[in-house]
C-alpha positions as CSV (number, residue, x, y, z in Angstrom):
1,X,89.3,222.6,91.3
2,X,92.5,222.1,88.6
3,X,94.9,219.9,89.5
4,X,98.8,221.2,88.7
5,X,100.7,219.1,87.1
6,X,102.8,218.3,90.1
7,X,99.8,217.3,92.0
8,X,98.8,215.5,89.2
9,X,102.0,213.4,89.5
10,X,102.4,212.7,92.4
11,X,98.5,211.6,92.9
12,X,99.6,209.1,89.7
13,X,102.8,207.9,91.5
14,X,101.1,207.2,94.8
15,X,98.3,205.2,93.5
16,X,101.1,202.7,91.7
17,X,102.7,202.4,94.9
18,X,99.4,200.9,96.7
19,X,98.5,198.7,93.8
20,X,102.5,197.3,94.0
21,X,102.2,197.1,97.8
22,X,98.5,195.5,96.9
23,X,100.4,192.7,94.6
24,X,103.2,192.2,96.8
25,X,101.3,190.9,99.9
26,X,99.3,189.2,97.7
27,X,101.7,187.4,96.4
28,X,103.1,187.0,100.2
29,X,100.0,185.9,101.4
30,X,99.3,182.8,98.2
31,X,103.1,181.8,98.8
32,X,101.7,181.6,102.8
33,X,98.9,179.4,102.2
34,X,101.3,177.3,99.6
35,X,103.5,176.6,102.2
36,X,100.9,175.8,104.4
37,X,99.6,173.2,102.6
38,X,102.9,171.7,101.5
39,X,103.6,171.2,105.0
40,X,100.4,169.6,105.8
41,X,101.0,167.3,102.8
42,X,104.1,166.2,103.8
43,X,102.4,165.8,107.2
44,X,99.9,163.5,105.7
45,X,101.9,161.5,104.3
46,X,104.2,161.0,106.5
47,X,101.3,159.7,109.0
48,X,100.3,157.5,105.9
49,X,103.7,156.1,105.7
50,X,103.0,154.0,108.9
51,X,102.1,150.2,108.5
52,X,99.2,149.2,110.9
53,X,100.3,145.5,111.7
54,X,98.2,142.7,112.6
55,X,98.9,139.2,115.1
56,X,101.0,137.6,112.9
57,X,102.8,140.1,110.4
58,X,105.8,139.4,112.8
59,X,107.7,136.3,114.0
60,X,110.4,136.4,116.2
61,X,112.9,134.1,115.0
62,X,115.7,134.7,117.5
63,X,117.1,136.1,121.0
64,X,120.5,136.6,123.0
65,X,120.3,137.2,127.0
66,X,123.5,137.8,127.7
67,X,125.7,140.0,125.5
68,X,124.2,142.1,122.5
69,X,120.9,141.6,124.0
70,X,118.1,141.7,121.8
71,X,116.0,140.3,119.1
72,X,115.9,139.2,115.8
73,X,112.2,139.1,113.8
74,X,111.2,138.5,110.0
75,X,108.3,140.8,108.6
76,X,105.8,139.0,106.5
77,X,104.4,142.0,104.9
78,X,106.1,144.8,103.8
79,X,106.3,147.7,105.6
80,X,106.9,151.8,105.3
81,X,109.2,154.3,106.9
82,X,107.9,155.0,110.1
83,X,106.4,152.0,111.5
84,X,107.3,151.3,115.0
85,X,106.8,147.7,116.4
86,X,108.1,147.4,120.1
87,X,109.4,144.6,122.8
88,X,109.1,144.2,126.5
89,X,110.3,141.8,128.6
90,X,107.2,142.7,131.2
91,X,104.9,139.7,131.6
92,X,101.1,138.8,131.6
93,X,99.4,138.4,134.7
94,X,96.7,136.1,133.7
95,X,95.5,133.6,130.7
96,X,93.0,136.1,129.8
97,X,93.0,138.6,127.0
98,X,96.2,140.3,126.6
99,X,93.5,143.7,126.5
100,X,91.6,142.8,130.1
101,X,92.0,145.2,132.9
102,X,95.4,144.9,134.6
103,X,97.0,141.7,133.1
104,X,100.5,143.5,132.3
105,X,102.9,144.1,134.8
106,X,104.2,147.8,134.0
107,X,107.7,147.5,135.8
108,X,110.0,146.6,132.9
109,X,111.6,147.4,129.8
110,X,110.6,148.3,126.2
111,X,112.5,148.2,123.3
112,X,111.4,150.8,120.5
113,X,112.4,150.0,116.8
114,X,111.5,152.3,114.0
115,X,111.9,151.7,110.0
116,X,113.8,154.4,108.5
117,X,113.3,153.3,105.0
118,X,110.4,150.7,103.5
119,X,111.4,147.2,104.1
120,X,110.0,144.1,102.0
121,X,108.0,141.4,103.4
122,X,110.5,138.3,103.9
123,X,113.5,140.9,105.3
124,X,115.0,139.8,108.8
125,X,115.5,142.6,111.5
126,X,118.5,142.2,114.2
127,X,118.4,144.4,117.2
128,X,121.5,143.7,119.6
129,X,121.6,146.7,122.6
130,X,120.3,149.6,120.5
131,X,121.9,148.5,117.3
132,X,119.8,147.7,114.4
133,X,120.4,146.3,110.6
134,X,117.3,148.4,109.4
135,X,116.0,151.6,111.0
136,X,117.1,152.9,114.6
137,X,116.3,151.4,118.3
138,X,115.8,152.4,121.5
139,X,115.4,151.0,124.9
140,X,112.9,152.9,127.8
141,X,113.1,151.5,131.0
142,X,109.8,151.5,133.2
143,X,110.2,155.2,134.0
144,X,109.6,156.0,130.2
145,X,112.4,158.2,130.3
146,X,116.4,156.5,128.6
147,X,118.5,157.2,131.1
148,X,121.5,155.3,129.3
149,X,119.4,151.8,129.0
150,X,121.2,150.0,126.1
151,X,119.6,146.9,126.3
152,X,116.3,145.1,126.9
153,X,116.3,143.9,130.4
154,X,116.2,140.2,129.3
155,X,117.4,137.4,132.2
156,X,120.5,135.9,131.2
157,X,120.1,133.5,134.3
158,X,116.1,132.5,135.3
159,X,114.7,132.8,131.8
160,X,112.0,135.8,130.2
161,X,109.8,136.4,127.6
162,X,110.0,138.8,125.1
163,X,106.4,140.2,123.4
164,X,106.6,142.1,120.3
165,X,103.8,144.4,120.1
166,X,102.1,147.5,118.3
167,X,101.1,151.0,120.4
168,X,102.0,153.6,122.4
169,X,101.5,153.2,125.8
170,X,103.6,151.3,127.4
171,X,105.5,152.8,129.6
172,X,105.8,156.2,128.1
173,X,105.3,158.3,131.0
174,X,106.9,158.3,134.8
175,X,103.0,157.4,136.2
176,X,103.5,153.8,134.7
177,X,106.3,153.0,136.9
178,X,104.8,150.1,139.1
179,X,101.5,147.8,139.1
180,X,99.7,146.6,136.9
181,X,98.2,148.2,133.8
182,X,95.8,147.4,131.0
183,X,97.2,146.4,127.9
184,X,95.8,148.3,124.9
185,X,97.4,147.6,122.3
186,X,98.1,144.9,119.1
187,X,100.0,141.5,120.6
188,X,102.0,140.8,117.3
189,X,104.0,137.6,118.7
190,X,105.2,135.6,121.8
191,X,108.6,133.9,123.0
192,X,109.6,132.6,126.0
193,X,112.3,130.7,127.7
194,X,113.8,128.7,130.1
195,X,117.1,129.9,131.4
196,X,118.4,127.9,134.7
197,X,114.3,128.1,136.0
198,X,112.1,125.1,136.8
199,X,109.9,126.5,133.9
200,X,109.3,124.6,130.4
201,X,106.6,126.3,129.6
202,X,104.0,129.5,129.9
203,X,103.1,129.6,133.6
204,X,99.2,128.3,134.6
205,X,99.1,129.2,138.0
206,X,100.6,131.7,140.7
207,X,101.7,135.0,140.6
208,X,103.8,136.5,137.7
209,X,107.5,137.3,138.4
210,X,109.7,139.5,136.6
211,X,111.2,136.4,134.4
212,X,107.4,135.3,134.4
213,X,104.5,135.1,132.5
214,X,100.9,133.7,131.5
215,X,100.3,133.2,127.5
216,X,97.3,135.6,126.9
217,X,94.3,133.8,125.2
218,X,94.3,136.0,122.4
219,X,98.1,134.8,121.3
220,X,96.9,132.2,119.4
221,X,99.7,129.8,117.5
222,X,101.6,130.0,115.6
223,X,102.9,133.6,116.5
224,X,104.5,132.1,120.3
225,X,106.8,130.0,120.9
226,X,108.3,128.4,124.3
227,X,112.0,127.4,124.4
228,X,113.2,125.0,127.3
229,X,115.9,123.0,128.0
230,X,117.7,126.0,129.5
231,X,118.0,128.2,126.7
232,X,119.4,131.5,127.2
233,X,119.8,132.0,123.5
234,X,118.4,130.7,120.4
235,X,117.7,131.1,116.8
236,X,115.1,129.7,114.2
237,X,117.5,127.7,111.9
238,X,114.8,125.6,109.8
239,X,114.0,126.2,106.1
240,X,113.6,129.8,104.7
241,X,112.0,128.8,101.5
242,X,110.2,126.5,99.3
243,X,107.2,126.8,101.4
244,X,103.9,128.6,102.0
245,X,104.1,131.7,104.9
246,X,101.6,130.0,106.5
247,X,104.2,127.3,106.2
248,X,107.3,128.9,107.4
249,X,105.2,130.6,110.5
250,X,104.6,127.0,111.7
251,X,108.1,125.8,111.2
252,X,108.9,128.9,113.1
253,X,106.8,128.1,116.1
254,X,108.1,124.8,116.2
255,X,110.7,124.5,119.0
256,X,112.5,121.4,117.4
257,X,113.6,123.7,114.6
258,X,115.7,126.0,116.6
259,X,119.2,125.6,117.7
260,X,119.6,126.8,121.4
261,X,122.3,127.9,123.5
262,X,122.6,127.4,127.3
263,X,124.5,128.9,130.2
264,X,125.6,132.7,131.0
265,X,127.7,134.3,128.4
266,X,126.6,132.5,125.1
267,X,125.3,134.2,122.3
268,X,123.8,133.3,118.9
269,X,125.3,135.0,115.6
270,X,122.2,135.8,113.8
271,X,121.3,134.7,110.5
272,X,120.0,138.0,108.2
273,X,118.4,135.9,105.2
274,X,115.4,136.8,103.9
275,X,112.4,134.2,103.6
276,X,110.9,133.5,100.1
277,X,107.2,135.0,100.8
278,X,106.8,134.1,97.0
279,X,103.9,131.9,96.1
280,X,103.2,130.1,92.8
281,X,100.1,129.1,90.8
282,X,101.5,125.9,89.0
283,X,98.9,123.1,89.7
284,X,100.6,121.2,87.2
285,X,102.1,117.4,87.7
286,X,105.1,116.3,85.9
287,X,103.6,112.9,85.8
288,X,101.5,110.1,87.5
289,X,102.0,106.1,87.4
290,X,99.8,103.1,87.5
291,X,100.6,100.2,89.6
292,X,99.2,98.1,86.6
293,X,97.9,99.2,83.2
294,X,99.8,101.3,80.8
295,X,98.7,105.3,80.3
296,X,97.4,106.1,77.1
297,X,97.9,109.0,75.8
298,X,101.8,109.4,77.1
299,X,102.1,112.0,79.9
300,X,101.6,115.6,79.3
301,X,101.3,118.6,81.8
302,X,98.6,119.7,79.5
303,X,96.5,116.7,78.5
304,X,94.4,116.3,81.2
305,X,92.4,113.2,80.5
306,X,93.9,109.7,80.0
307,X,92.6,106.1,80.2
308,X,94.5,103.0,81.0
309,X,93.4,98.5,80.8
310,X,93.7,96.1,83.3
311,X,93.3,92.7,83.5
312,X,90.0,91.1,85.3
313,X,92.4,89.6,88.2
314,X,93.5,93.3,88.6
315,X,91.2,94.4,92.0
316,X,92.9,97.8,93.2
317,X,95.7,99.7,91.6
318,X,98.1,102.6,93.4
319,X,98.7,106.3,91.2
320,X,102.1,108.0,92.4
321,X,101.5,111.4,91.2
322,X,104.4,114.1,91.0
323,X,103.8,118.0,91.4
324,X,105.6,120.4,88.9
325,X,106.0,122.6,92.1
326,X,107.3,121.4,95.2
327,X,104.7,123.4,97.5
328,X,101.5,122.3,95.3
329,X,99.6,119.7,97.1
330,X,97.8,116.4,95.7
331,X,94.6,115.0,96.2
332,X,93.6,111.2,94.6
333,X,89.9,110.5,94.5
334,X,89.7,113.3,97.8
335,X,92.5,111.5,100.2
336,X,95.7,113.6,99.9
337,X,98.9,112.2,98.7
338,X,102.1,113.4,99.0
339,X,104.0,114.2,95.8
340,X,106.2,111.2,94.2
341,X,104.5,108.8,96.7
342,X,102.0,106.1,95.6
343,X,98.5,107.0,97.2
344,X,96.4,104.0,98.6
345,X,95.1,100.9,96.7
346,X,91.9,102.1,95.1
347,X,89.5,99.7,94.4
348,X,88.2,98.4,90.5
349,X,85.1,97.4,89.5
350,X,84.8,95.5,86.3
351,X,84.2,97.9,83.5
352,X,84.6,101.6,84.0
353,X,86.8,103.3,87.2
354,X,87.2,107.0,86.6
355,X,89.9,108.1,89.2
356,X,90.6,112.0,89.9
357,X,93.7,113.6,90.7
358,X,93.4,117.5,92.2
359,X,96.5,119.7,92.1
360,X,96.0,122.5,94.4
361,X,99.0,125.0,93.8
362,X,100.8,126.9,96.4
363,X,98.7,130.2,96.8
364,X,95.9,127.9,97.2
365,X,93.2,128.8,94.6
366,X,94.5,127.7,91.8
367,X,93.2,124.0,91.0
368,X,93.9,121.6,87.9
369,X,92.2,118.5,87.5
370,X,93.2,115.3,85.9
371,X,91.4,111.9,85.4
372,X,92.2,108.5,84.4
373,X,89.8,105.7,83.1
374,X,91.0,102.5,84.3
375,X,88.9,99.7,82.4
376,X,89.2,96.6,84.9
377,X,88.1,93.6,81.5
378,X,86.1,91.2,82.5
379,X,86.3,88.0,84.0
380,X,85.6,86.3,80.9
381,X,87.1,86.4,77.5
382,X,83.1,86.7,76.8
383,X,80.2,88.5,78.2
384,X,77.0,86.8,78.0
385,X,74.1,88.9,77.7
386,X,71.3,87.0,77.0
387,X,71.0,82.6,76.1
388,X,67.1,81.5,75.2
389,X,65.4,79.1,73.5
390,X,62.1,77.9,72.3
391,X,60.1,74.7,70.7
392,X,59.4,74.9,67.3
393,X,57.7,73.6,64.4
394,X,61.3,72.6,62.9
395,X,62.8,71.5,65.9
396,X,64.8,73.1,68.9
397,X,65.4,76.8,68.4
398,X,68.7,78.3,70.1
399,X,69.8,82.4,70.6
400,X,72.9,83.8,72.1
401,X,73.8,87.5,72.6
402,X,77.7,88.6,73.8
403,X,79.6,91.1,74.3
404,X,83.2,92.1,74.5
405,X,84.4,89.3,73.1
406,X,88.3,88.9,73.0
407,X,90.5,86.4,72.5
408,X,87.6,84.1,71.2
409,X,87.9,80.8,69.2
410,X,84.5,80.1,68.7
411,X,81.3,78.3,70.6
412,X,80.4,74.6,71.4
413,X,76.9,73.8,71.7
414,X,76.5,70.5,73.7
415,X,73.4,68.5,74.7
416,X,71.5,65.8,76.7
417,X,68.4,63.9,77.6
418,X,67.6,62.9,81.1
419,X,70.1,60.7,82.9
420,X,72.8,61.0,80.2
421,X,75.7,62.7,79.3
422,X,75.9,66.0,77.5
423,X,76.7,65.7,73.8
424,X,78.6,67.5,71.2
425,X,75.5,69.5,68.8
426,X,77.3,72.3,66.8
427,X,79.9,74.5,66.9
428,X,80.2,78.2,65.6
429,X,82.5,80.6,65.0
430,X,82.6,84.4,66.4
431,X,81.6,87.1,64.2
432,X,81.0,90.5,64.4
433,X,77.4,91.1,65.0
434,X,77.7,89.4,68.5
435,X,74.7,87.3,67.9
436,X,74.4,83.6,67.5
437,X,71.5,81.5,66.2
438,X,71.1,77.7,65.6
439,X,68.3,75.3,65.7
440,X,68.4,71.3,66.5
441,X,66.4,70.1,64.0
442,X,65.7,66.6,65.2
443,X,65.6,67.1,69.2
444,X,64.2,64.0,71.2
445,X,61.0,63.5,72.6
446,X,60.7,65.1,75.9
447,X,62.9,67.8,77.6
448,X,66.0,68.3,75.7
449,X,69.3,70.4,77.5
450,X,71.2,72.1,76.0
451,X,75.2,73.6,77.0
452,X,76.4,76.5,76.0
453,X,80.7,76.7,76.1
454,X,82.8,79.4,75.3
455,X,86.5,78.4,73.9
456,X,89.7,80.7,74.5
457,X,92.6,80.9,71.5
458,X,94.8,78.8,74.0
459,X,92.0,76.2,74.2
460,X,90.4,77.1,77.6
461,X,87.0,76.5,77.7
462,X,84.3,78.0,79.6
463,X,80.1,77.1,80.4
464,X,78.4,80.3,79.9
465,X,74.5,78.7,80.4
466,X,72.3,75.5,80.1
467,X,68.7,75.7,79.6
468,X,65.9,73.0,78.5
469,X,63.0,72.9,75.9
470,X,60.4,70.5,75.8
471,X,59.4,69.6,72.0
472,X,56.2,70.9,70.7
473,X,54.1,67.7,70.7
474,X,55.0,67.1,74.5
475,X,54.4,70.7,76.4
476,X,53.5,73.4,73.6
477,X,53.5,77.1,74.4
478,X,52.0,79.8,73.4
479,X,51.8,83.6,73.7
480,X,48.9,85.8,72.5
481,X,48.3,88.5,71.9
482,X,52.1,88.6,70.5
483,X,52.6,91.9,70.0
484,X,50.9,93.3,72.8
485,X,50.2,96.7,73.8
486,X,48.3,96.2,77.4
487,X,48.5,92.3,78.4
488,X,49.5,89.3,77.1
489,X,48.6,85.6,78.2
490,X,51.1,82.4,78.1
491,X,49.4,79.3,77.9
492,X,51.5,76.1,78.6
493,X,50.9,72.5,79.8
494,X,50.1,72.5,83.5
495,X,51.9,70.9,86.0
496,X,55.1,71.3,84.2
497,X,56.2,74.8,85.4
498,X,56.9,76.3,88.7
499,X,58.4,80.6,87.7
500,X,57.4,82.6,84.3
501,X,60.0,85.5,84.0
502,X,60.1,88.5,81.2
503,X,63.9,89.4,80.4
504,X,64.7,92.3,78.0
505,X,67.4,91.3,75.2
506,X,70.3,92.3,77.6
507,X,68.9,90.2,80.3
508,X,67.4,92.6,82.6
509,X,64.0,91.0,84.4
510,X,61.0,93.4,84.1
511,X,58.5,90.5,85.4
512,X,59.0,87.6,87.2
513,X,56.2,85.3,89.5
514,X,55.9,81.6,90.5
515,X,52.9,79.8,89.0
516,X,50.1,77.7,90.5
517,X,51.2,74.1,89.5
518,X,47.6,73.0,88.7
519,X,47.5,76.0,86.0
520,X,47.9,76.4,82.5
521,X,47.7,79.9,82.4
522,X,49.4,83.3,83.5
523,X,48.3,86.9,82.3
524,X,51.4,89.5,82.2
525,X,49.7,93.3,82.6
526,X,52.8,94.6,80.0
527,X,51.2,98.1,79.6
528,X,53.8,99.8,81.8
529,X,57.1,98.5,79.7
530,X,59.2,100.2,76.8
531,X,58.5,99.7,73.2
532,X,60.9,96.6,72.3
533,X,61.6,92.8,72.1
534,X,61.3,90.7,75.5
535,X,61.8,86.8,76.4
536,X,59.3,85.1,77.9
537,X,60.7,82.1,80.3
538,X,59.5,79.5,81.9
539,X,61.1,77.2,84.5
540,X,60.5,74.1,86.9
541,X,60.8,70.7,87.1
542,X,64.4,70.8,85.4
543,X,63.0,72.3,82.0
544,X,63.2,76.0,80.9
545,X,61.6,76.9,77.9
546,X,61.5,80.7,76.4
547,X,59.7,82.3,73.3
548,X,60.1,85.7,72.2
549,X,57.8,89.0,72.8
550,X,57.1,91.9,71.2
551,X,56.1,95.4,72.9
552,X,54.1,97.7,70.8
């Protein structure tokens, strides 16, 4: 059938209204779910705002009974509009778990206090009635209803406590108006106090009153705190900073640091600055001291390795170590030490004493190490290592082996016969190989001894060792095979020795057995030493005789 063209019109003007109608609640119905989730958004995050706190974000640090009652409480972490943390006067019943069935009595106040903006960790909180430095506050009385409560219901007369908390139910409804409940909910912190009572402390026994109450088990220190001496107001008036938070939560729980007030009517001023939560990582010292010896290189905060002499008479020394930071703390050799104070005597040995100082800094993981050699010199000006001797073809033959020698004029070789007095032989300079040789070329028949002195630069003068050596036509000895790879037999004249030993160059005894007197003979097995040069000694009867041996 054909259209006119007023049918054909209209028919084109009423299909553009549906498709505008089409668009428009469309566009009605996107702008719908927009708003929908714009609100659930702002929902979301506004249930995300809310800080979950933990037993110990919170310390109370202070409390009025009487007038402008209320609280005053430092965060230690920083919170988010939103968070709630509450306070009730209403008391345990038992030392049990704050959470066990029935230990709160449900007859008393609660103050509500809610952040209105986010607050950093450190900031200090003052409630007095329902007034607040940060955020709003409001008081329920056990009905859960506020009908015109301004105040927590704190005793200005027989003392209270005061629990800080985090949750919702308690009291919030007009069913939690008497009895006991169970307590679900975070226990962030703990005071109590006095008043005029016969109380100084929690109570352990009998039944709780409204100005009453057991500490629950799970309100471990430092987050509670017990005032006597009849306070009835008091505030936390100890240091606020240059210290850890663990710290500053101990000083806080420590009674001796707050100033209290007594009697009806008083009332503290509260103090609204912050606490330094800051930590630092500087495990550095500004210096350390010896007792004796002088530190070499001069301090630096960088140079961690130093060394320092001491005399031989020197048998302990003290370190006083400073910390760059005041909060770092100080370990010498494990045993702490408090900074600028001298730590123990620690004991030398001669030689060598390698003494540690740890710098732990104030968050705790950062550690810096320094050391300090302290050389304790020897007794002597000289360190004998080794002194033998040994017949000869030519005569008497004499070695000596030292080491660290200081302050050393030289050596005096003395000797004697039997039943006589020791006579000068020789003398001989130091020099720098350490090793000294001489040989008495017309020794006297029989055992010969010989001295071996040691004189300082200011004349003092020292034995370091005597031995004796029979001349060859009297007692020869001999050792063969010399070298030896497996063993090696000494042969000497019988009845003259009682002890063979084998020494190493530096004096160190790798063999030693007494001999049968009526023997002329000893086998050493010498498979089992090092490749090297020994002495061979023999001993008894006043002689000692030694001859060198080599180790293939």
């Amino acid at each position: 059938m054909q259209r006119t063209t007023h049918q054909y019109f209209t028919l084109k003007f009423s299909n553009m209204i549906k498709m505008l109608l089409i668009n428009f609640f469309k566009k009605c119905f996107s702008l719908l779910l927009l708003a929908t989730g714009l609100i659930s958004l702002a929902s979301e995050q506004t249930m995300a705002q809310a800080t979950v706190l933990a037993q110990g974000d919170i310390s109370i640090i202070g409390f009025n009974s009487s007038d402008n009652r209320g609280v005053s409480f430092v965060v230690w972490k920083a919170i988010n509009t939103g968070t709630e943390i509450r306070f009730t006067d209403n008391g345990f019943n038992s030392s049990s778990s704050s959470t066990s069935a029935s230990n709160i009595r449900w007859q008393e106040t609660v103050l509500i206090w809610t952040a209105t903006e986010n607050i950093d960790a450190g900031k200090v909180i003052t409630i007095e009635n329902e007034t607040t430095n940060y955020g709003t506050a409001n008081v329920i009385n056990s009905t859960g209803l506020d009908p015109g409560v301004t105040a927590l219901g704190l005793s200005n007369n027989a003392g209270d406590q005061i629990f800080a908390y985090q949750g919702l139910n308690m009291p919030t409804t007009t069913t939690a108006t008497t009895g006991n409940q169970t307590f679900n909910n975070t226990i962030l912190f703990g005071l109590g106090y006095q008043g005029n009572s016969v109380n100084t402390s929690w109570i352990t026994s009998g039944t709780t009153a409204t100005s009453t109450s057991y500490l629950p088990s799970d309100l471990v220190a430092p987050n509670r705190i017990y005032l006597a001496g009849n306070a009835t107001a008091g505030q936390y008036t100890g240091a606020r900073t240059g210290f850890t938070v663990s710290q500053l939560k101990s000083l806080i729980a420590d009674p001796t640091n707050w100033t209290n007030l007594t009697g009806l009517g008083t009332i503290v001023t509260y103090n609204t600055a912050s606490f330094a939560t800051g930590t630092s990582n500087n495990a550095n010292l500004s210096g350390f001291t010896l007792s004796q010896g002088t530190l070499s290189p001069a301090f630096s905060a960088s140079q961690t390795s130093y060394t320092a002499t001491v005399m031989s008479g020197t048998t302990s020394i003290t370190i006083t170590p400073t910390a760059a930071q005041g909060n770092a703390t100080i370990k010498v050799n494990g045993t702490t030490v408090t900074s600028g104070n001298a730590s123990g005597n620690i004991a030398l040995a001669l030689g060598s004493n390698v003494i540690t100082i740890e710098v732990t800094a104030q968050d705790g993981t950062t550690i810096k190490t320094y050391t300090v050699t302290v050389t304790r010199e020897s007794t002597l000006p000289v360190t004998l290592l080794s002194f033998t001797g040994k017949a000869q073809a030519d005569g008497n033959y004499l070695q000596w082996r030292t080491t660290a020698e200081r302050d050393n004029k030289g050596y005096i070789i003395y000797r004697k016969v039997a039943g006589n007095d020791y006579k000068l032989l020789d003398r001989l300079a130091p020099n720098l190989s350490n090793t000294y040789y001489l040989t008495d070329k017309n020794p006297p028949v029989g055992n010969s001894y010989y001295q071996l002195v040691q004189e300082d630069l200011n004349g003092t003068a020292t034995i370091l060792g005597e031995l004796a050596i029979k001349s060859l036509q009297d007692a020869e000895i001999r050792i063969f095979p010399n070298p030896a790879t497996e063993t090696t037999t000494v042969s000497y004249a019988s009845g003259v020795y009682t002890k063979i030993e084998l020494v190493d160059l530096n004096g160190r005894i790798f063999y030693a057995k007494e001999l049968n007197p009526g023997s002329g003979q000893h086998d050493i097995t010498v498979s089992g030493l090092p490749k090297g040069t020994y002495v061979i000694s023999l001993k008894g009867n006043g002689l000692s005789n030694s001859l060198k041996f080599i180790k293939n």
